[in-house]
C-alpha positions in Angstrom: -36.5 -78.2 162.1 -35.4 -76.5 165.6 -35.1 -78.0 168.7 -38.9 -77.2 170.0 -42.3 -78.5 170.8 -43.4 -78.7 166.9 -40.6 -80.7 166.4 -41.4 -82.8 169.4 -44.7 -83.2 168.2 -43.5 -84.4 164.9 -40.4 -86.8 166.0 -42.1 -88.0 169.3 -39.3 -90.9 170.4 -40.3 -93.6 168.5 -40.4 -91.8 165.3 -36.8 -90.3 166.5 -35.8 -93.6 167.1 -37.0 -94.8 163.5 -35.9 -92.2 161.4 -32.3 -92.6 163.3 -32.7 -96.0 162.3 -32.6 -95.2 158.4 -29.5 -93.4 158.8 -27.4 -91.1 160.2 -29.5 -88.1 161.7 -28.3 -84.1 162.4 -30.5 -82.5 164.4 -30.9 -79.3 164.7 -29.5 -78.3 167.9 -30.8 -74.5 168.0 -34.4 -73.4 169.2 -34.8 -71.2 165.9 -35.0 -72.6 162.4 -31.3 -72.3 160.1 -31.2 -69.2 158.0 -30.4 -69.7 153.8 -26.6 -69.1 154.5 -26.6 -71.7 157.7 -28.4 -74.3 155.6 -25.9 -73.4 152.7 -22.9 -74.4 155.3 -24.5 -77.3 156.9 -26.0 -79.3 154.0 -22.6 -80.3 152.1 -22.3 -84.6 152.6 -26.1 -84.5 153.0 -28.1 -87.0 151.2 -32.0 -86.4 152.7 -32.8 -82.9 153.4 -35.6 -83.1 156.1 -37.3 -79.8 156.3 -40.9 -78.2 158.4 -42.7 -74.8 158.7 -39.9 -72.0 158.8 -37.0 -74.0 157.1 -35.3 -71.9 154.7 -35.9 -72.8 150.6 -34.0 -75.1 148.9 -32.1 -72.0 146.2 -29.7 -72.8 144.0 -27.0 -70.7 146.4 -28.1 -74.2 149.0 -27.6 -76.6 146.1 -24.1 -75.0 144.9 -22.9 -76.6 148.3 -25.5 -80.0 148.4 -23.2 -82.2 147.0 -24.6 -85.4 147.8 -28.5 -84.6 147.9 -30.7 -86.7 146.5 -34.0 -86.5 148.5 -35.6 -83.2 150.2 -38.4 -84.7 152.8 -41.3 -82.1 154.2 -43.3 -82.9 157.2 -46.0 -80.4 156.7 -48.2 -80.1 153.2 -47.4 -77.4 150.1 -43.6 -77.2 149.5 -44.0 -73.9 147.4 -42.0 -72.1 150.0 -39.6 -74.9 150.8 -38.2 -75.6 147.2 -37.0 -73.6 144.4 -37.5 -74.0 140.5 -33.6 -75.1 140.8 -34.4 -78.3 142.5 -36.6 -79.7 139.8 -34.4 -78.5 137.4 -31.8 -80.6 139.3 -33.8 -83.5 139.2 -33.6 -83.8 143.1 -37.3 -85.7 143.9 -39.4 -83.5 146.5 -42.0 -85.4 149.2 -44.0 -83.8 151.4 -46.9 -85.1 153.7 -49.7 -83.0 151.5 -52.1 -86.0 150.6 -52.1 -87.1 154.7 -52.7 -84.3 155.4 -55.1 -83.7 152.8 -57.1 -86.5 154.5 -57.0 -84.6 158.1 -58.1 -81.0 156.3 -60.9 -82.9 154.6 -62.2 -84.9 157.7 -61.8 -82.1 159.6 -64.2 -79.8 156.9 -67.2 -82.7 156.8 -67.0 -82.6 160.5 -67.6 -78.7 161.0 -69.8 -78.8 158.2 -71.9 -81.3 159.7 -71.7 -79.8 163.1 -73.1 -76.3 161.6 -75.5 -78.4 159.5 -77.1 -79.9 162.8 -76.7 -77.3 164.8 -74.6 -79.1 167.3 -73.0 -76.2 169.2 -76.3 -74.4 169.6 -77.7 -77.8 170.6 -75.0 -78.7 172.9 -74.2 -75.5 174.5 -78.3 -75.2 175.3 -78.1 -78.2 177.1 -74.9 -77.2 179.5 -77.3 -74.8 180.1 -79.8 -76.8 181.5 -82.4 -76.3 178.7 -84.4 -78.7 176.0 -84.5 -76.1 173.3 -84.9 -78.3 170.3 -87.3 -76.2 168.0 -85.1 -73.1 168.7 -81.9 -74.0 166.5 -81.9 -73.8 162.2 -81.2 -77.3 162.3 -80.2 -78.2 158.3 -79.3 -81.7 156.7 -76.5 -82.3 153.8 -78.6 -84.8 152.3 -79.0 -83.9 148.8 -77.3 -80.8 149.4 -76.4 -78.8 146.5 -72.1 -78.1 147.3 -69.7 -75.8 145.4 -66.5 -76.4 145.7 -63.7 -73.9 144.8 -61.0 -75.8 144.0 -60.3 -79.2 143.6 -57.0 -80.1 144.2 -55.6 -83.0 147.3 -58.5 -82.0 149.5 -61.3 -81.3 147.5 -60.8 -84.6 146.1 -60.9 -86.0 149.7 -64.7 -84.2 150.1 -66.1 -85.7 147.1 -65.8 -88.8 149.1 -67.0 -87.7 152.2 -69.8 -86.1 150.2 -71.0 -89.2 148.3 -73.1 -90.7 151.3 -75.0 -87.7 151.3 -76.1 -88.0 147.9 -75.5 -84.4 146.6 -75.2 -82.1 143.6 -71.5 -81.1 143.3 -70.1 -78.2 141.5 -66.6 -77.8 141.0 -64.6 -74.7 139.8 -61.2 -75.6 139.4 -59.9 -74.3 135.9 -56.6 -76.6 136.4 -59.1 -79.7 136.2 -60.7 -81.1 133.4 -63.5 -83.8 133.4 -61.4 -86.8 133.5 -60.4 -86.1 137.2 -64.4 -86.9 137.8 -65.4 -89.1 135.4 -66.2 -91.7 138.1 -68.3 -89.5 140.1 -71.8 -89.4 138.8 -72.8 -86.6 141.5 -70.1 -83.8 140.5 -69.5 -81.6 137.7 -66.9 -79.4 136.7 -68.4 -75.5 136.1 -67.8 -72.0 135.7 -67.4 -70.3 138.9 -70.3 -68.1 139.0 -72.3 -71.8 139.1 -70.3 -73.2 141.8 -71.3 -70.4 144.1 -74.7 -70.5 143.5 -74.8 -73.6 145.5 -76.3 -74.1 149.1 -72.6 -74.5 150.9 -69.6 -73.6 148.9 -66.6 -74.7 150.4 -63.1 -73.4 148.9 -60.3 -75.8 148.7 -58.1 -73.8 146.3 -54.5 -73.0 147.0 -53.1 -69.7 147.9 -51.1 -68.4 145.0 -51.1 -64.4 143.8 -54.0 -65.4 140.9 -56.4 -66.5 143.7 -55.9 -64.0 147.0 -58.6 -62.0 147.2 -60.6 -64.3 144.4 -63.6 -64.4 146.6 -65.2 -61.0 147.2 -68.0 -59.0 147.5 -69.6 -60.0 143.8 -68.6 -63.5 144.2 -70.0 -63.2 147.8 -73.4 -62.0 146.4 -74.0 -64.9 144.1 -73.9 -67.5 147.0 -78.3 -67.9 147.7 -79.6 -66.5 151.2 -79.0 -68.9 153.8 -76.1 -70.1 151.9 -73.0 -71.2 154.4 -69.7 -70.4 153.3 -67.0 -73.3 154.7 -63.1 -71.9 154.5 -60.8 -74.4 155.5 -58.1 -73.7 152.9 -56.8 -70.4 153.4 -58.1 -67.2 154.7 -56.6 -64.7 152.0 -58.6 -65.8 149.4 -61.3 -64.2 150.6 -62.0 -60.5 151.5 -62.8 -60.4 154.7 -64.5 -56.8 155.1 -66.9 -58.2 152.2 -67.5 -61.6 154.0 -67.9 -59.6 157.4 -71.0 -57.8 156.0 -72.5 -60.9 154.7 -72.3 -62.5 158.0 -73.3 -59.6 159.8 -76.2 -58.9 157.9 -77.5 -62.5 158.5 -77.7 -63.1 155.1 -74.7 -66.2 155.0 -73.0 -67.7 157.6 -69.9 -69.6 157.6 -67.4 -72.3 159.1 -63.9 -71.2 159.5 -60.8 -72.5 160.2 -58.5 -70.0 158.8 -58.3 -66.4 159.5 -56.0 -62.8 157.6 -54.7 -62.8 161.2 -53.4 -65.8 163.2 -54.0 -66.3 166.1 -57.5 -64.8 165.8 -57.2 -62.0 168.1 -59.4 -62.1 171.0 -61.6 -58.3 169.7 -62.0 -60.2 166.3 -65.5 -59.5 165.5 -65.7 -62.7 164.1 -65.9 -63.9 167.4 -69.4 -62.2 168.2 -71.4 -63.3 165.3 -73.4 -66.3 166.1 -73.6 -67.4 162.8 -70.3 -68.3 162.6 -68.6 -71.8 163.5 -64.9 -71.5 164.2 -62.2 -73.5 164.6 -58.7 -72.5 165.1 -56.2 -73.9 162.1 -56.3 -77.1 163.0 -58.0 -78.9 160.1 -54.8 -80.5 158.4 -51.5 -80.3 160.7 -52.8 -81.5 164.4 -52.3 -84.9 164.3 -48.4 -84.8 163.3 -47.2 -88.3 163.9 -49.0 -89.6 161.0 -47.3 -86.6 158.7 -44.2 -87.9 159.7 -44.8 -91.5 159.4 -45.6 -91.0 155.6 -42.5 -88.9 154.6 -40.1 -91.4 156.3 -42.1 -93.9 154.3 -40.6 -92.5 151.7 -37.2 -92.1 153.1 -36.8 -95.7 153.5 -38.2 -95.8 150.1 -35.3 -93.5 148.7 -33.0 -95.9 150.7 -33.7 -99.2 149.0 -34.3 -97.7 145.6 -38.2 -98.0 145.4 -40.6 -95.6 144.1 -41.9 -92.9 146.1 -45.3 -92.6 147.1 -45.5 -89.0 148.1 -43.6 -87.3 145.8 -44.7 -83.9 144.3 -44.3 -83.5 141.1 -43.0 -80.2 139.4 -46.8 -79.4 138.1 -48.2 -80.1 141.4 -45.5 -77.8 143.0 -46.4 -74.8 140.7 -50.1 -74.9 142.0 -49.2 -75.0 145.8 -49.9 -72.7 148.2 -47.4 -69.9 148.8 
């Protein structure tokens, strides 16, 4: 990780202090990430590779020289980009933050979801205004709320427990799952995709990967009922934007967004004239970066005194991640 705010944000001082604690810390000194060949040179006598967003992947040209590794540590979520087949084949355990995270993403999409449910920016932004407009707003409740999600992997599993207050009919498309992963949750079952969307909010929680990009178009966008909302919080490829732009456009959907093709969302978007539309700008999952942290070196201390991990992703897990 270089020398910058992220990594400020991540290693505040007393989590510099702690991790400095556990052993013997490099730093990376320079304000731009290490390139493949720097972290080739760098990593020999290394025993806990800590890496973030931009670090160069783990190949087996890094491991020729990663004599003494026995740990690679991410403070951010999917380590698809981070790690190589070569480190699972050399039995080197991976962590990441991905299920604390997973918490944040999934508080963060039953808070907009509720918020465009209630119509709190309308409501709120009416007031400022110094009006009492309470009839005006489409003012919606999730109780008993029919919900599709699309995907169920760390997060989705988060909003079935959000959900379950709400008392709602859950339908899951995830072809990875089978019905074991929900026995214990009378509300949801597991369905064919076509189902999931038919539901009154379908909220996608799937991963990135080249067999989902563009999974969500202008078929699967027609099968989701008028007045249906469409909540993205995952990633913004998997849908086609031009086909969700004319659903939102025409009035028919409308949707609650935290991801976006381009990033940052650039200010002639029209996204950002559609009143229909509640956005947010990426910060479901990776704001709130002590806690991240905190978990990994958890793990770390773990590693040190010969425990188990508790955040380690297995090889299965890795192969599903978001690339």
């Amino acid at each position: 990780m270089p020398d910058d705010e992220t990594r400020d944000d991540f290693f505040p001082p007393r989590l510099r202090e702690r991790i400095e604690s556990i052993g013997t810390v490099t730093w990376n000194e320079s304000v731009e990430n290490y390139t493949e060949t720097e972290l080739e040179e760098r990593i020999r006598n290394i025993d806990v590779l800590v890496t973030g967003w931009g670090s160069p992947q783990v190949t087996e040209e890094v491991l020729s020289t990663a004599d003494e590794l026995g740990l690679i540590v991410h403070t951010g979520g999917s380590v698809a980009n981070y790690v190589s087949a070569s480190v699972y084949k050399a039995n080197i355990p991976v962590v990441s933050a991905n299920d604390v995270m997973a918490d944040h993403t999934a508080e963060h999409t039953i808070a907009a979801l509720l918020a465009k449910q209630r119509a709190i920016p309308e409501l709120a932004t009416s007031m400022k205004r110094g009006t009492w407009e309470y009839r005006g707003p489409d003012i919606r409740t999730l109780h008993g709320a029919t919900v599709g999600l699309i995907g169920l992997g760390s997060i989705g599993q988060r909003m079935l427990d959000h959900l379950a207050p709400f008392d709602p009919t859950v339908k899951i498309y995830d072809p990875y799952v089978n019905e074991v992963a929900i026995d214990d949750i009378p509300f949801a079952t597991l369905t064919d995709m076509g189902d999931a969307l038919s539901s009154d909010i379908v909220s996608i929680h799937a991963a990135r990967t080249p067999e989902t990009v563009g999974m969500i178009s202008t078929e699967q966008l027609a099968q989701i009922p008028d007045n249906g909302v469409l909540v993205n919080t995952a990633r913004a490829e998997i849908v086609d934007e031009d086909a969700l732009l004319s659903e939102l456009r025409s009035a028919r959907l409308s949707a609650v967004l935290d991801v976006y093709h381009e990033e940052p969302l650039p200010p002639e978007s029209p996204l950002r004239d559609l009143e229909n539309v509640l956005l947010t700008p990426h910060v479901g999952g990776s704001q709130i970066r002590p806690p991240l942290t905190e978990a990994v070196l958890d793990d770390v201390e773990r590693f040190r005194d010969g425990e188990m991990l508790e955040y380690e992703i297995p090889r299965g897990q890795w192969e599903t991640m978001t690339r």
